[in-house]
C-alpha positions in Angstrom: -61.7 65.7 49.0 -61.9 65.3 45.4 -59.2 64.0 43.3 -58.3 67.2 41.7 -58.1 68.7 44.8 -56.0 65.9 46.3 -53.6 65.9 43.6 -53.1 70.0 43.5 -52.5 70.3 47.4 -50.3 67.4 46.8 -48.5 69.1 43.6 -48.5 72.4 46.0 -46.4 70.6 49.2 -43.6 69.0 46.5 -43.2 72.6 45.2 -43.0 74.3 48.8 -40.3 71.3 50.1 -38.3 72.2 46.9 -38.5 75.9 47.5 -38.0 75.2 51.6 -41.4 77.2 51.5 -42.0 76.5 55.5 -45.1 78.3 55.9 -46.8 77.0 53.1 -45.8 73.2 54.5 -47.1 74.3 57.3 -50.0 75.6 56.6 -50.5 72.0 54.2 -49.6 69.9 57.2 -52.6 71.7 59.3 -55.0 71.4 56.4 -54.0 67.6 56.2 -54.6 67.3 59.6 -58.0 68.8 60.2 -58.8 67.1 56.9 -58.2 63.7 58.4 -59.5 64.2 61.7 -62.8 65.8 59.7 -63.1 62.4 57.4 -61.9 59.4 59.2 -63.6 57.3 56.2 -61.5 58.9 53.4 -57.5 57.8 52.6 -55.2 59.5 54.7 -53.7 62.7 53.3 -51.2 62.8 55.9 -49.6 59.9 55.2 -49.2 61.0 51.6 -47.5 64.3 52.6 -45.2 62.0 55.3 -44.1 59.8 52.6 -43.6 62.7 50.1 -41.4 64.3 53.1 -39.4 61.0 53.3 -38.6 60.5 49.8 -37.5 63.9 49.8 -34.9 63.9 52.4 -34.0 60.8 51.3 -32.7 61.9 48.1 -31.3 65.1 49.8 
């Protein structure tokens, strides 16, 4: 996944946990997923969007 790419999915979660946009988390979480399990080599999106997630509710 390219940076750009990275970094817009990424920009897209924050705006859909600010907006309680559950399907579009969702349908995030699932590309994460299958994105990770599809390129074990590559830095884990999912931990990015867990973290994100965290900090979130932390400061809710």
């Amino acid at each position: 996944m390219s940076y750009q790419t990275r970094a817009a999915l990424i920009a897209e979660f924050r705006a859909a946990l600010a907006t309680d946009g559950y399907d579009v988390i969702t349908a995030i979480y699932v590309a994460a997923i299958e994105h990770d399990a599809d390129h074990p080599d590559e830095p884990r999106l999912m931990d990015d969007l867990r973290a994100i997630a965290a900090e979130q509710m932390a400061v809710a």
